[in-house]
FISE-896175 format. One line per 8 residues: number of its first residue (from 1); for each residue x negated, z negated, y negated of N, C-alpha, C. Coordinates in steps of 0.02 Angstrom, whole numbers, always signed. Atoms other than C-alpha are relative to their C-alpha. Layout:
N
NUM> X,Z,Y,X,Z,Y,X,Z,Y | ...
This chain:
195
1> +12,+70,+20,+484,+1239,-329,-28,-38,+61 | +42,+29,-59,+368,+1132,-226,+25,-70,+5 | -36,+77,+1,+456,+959,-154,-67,-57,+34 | +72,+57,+10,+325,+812,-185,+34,-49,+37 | -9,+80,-28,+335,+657,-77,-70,-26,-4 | +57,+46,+40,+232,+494,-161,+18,-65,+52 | +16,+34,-29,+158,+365,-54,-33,-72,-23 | +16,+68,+54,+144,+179,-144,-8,-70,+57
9> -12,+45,-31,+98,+23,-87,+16,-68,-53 | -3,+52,+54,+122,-66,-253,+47,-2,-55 | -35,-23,+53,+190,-52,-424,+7,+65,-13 | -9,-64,+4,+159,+115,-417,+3,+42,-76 | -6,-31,+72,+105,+155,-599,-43,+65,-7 | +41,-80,+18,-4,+335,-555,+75,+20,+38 | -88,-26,-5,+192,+363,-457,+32,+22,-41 | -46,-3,+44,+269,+350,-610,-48,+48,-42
17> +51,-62,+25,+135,+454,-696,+6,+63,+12 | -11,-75,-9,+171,+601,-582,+71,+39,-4 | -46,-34,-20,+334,+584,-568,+27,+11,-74 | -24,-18,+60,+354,+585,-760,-35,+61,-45 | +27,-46,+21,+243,+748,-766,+41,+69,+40 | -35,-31,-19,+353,+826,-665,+63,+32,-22 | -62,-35,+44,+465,+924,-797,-25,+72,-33 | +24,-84,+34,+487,+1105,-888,-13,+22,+44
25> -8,-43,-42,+406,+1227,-787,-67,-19,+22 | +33,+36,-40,+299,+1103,-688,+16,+22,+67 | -18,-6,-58,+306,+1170,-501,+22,-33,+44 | -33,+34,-56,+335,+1017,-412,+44,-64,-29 | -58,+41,-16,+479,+903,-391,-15,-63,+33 | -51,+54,-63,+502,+716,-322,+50,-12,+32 | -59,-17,-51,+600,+720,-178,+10,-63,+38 | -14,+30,-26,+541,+571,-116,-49,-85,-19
33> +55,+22,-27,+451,+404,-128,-1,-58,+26 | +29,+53,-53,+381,+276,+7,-44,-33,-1 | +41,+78,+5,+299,+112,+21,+4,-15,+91 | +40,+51,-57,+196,+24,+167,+60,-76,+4 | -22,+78,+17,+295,-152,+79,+65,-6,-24 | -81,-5,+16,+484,-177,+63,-10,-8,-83 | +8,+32,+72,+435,-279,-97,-49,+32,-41 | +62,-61,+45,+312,-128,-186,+73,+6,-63
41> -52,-27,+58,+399,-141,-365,-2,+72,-11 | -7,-70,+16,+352,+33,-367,+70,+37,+36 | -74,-24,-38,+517,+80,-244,+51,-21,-45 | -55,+0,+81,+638,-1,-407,-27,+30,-52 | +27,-48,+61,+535,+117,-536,+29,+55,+15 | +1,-59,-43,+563,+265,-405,+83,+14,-19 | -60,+32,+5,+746,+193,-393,+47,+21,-74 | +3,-39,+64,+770,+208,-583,-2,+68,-26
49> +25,-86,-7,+698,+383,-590,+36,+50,+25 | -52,-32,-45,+838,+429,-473,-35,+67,+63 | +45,-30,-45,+718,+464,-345,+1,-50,+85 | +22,+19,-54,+728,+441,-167,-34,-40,+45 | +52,+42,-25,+663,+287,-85,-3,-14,+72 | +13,+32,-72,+596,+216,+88,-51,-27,-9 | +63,+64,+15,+505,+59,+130,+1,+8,+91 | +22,+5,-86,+435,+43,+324,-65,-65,-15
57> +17,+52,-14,+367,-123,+337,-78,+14,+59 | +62,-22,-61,+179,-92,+423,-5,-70,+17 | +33,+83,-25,+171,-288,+446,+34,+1,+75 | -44,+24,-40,+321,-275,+572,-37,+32,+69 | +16,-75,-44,+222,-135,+696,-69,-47,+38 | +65,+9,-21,+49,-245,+710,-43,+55,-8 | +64,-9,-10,-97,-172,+753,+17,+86,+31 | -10,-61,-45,+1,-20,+826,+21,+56,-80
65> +12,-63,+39,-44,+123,+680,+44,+70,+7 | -33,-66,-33,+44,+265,+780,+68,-19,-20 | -66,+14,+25,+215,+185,+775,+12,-30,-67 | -21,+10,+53,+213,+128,+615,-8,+70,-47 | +6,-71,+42,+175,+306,+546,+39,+39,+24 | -48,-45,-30,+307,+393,+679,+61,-8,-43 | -41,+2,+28,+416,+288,+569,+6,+13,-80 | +10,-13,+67,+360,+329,+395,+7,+73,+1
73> -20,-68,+27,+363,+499,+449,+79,+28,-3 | -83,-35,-15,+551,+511,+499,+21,-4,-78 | -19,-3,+60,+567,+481,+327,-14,+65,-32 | +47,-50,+10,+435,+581,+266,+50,+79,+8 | -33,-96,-25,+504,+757,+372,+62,-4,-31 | -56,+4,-11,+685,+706,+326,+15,+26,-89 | +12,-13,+74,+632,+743,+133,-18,+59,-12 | +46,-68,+19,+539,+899,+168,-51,+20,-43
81> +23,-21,+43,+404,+896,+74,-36,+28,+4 | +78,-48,-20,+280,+1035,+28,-67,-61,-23 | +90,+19,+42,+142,+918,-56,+28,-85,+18 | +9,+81,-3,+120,+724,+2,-64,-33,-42 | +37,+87,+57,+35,+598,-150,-10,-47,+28 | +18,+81,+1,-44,+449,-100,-31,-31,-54 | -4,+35,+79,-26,+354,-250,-6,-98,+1 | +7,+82,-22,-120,+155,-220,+43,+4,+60
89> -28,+16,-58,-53,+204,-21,-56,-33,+8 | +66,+31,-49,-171,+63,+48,-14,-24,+80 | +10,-20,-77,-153,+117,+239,-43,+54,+15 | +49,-54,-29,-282,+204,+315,+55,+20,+52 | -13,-27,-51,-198,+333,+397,-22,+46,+60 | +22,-29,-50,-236,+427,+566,-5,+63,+1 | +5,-65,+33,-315,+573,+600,+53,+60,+22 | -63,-41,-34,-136,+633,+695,+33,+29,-66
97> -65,+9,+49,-43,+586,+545,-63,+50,-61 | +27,-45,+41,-167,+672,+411,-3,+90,+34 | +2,-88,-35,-190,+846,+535,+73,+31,-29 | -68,-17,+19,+17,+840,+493,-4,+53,-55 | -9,-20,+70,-17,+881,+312,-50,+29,-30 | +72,-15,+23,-190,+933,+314,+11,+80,-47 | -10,-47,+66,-214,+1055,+138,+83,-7,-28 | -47,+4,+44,-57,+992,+66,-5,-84,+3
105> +14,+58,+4,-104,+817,+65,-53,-36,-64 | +56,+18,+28,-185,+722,-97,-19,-97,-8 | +30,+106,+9,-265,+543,-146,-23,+4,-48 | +45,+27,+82,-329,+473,-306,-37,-57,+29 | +17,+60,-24,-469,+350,-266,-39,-29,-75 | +19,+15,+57,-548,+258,-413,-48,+0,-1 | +73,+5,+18,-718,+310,-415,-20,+70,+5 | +22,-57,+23,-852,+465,-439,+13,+24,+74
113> +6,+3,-85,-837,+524,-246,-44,+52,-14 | +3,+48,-78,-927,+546,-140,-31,-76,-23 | +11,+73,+27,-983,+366,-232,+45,-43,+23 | -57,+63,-20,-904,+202,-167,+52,+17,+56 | -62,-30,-35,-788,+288,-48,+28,-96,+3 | -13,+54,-36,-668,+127,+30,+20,-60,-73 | -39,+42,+60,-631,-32,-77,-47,-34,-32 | +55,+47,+51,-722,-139,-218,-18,+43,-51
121> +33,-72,+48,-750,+28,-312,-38,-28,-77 | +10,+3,+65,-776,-44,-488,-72,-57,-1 | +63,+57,-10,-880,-201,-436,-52,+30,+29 | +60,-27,-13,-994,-84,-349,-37,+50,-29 | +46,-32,+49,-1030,+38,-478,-26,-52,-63 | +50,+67,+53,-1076,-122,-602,-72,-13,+18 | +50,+19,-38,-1186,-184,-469,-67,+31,+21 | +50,-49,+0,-1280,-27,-455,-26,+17,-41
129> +39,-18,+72,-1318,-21,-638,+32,+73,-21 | -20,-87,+33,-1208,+153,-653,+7,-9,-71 | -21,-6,+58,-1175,+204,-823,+47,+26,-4 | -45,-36,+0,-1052,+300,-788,+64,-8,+56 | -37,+10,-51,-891,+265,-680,+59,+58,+3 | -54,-58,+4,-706,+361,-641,+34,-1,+54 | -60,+12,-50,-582,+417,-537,+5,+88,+23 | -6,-80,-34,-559,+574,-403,+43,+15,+34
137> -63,-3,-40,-429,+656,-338,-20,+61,+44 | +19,-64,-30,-456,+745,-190,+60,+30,+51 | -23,+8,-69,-392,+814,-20,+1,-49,+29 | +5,+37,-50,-353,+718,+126,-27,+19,+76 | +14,-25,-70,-446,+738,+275,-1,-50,+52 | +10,+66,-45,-474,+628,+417,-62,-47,-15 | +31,+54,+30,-618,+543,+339,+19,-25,-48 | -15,+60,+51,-593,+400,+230,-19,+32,-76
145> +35,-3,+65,-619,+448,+40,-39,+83,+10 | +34,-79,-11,-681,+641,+91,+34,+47,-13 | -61,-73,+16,-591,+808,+72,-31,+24,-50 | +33,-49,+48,-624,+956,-51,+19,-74,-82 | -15,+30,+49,-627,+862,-235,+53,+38,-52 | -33,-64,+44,-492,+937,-351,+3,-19,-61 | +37,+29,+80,-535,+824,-508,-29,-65,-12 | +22,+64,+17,-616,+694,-595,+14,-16,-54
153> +9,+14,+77,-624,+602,-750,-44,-77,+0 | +56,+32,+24,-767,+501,-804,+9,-65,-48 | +23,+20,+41,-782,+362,-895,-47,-67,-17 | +42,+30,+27,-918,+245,-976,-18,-80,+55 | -10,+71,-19,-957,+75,-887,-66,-37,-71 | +32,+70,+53,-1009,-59,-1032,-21,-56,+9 | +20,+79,-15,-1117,-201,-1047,+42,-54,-17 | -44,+60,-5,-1040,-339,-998,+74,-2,+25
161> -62,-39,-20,-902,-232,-922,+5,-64,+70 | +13,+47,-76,-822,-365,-780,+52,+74,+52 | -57,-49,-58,-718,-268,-617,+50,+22,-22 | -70,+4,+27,-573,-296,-699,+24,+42,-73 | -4,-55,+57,-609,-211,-858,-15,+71,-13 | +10,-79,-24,-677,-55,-792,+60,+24,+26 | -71,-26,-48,-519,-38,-668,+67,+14,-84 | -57,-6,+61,-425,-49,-835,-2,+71,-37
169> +18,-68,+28,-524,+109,-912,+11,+40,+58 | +9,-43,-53,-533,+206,-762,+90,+12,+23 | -85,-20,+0,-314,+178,-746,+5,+39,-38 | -39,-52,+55,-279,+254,-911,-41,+81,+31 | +33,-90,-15,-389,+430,-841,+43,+8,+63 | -22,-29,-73,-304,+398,-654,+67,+32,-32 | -67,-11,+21,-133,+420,-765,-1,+62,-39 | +24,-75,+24,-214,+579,-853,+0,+54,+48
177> +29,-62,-39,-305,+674,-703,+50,+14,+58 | -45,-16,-70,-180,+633,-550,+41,+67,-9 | -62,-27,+2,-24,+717,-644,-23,+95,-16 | +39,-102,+24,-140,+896,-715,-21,+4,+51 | +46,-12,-50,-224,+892,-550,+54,+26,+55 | -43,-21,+0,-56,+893,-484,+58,+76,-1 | -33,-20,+49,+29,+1014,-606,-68,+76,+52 | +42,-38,-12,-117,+1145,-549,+10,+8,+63
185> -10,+23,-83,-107,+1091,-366,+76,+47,+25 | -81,-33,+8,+90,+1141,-372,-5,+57,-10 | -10,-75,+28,+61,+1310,-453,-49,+40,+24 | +42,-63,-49,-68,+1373,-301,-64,-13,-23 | +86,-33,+3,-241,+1344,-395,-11,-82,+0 | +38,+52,-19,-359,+1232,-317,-52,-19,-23 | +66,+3,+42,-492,+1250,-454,-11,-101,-33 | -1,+55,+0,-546,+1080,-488,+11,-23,-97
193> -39,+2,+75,-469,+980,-663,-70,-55,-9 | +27,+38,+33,-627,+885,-764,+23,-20,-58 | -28,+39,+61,-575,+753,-891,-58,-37,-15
């Protein structure tokens, strides 16, 4: 059994996605999950779930990246996990702290990648006239939004579609592809999941 630790900076609703795909003879386990923000309602969902929480405050650290991740990891190691989720983590982390976990490390970002890497994702596939938008879950490497891809899922952008209503279509697939992408991920095969 593979022990999952999930990385939230918010409500944490692709969290609750994986961690409610995580049953039967699903390979991996929540063991653990962590927030950037004391106040991430996602840490009382986790809570509920009877899942393991930690909050590390990145406001309290400044500008100093290193120590605020020495302390997310004492958590982190203290959980053991084989596979770290970043699930809406919105810290760019370092390339110390990614080498840690490098090939057992994933991310969901909300767009086609390599498209949009970074933030605004939905307002900038409008803007470009795509027809097509989505969400990818890849590796983590030390570049931003890069790493092998291990799925996608696609869907439609409509006229008259605003930011806000695309990010709405493109959730319900992040709550599809994360948890099978996952579920595959856990059980050794790295073949990539299209939705």
């Amino acid at each position: 059994m593979k022990r999952v630790a999930i990385l939230i900076s918010g409500g944490g609703s692709n969290m609750v996605a994986l961690v409610n795909s995580m049953t039967g003879d699903h390979q991996g386990r929540a063991v653990l999950v962590a927030s950037n923000d004391p106040a991430a309602s996602g840490l009382v969902k986790a809570q509920a779930a009877g899942i393991a929480t930690a909050a590390v405050d990145h406001r309290a650290f400044g500008k100093d990246r290193a120590a605020f991740e020495a302390e997310l990891l004492r958590h982190i190691e203290a959980a053991a996990p084989d596979i770290l989720c970043l699930a809406g983590f919105m810290r760019v982390l370092t390339p110390a702290f990614v080498a840690r976990f490098e090939g057992r490390m994933l991310n969901i970002h909300p767009s086609l990648l390599p498209k949009y890497p970074g933030l605004h994702t939905h307002q900038r596939a409008i803007d470009a006239g795509d027809t097509q938008a989505g969400c990818t879950v890849h590796e983590v490497t030390a570049v931003l939004d890069d790493g092998p891809i291990l799925g996608q899922a696609r869907v439609p952008v409509l006229p008259g579609d605003s930011a806000d209503d695309l990010a709405a279509r493109v959730l319900v697939q992040e709550h599809k592809l994360y948890p099978a992408v996952l579920r595959r991920y856990a059980a050794g095969d790295r073949t990539p999941v299209l939705l």
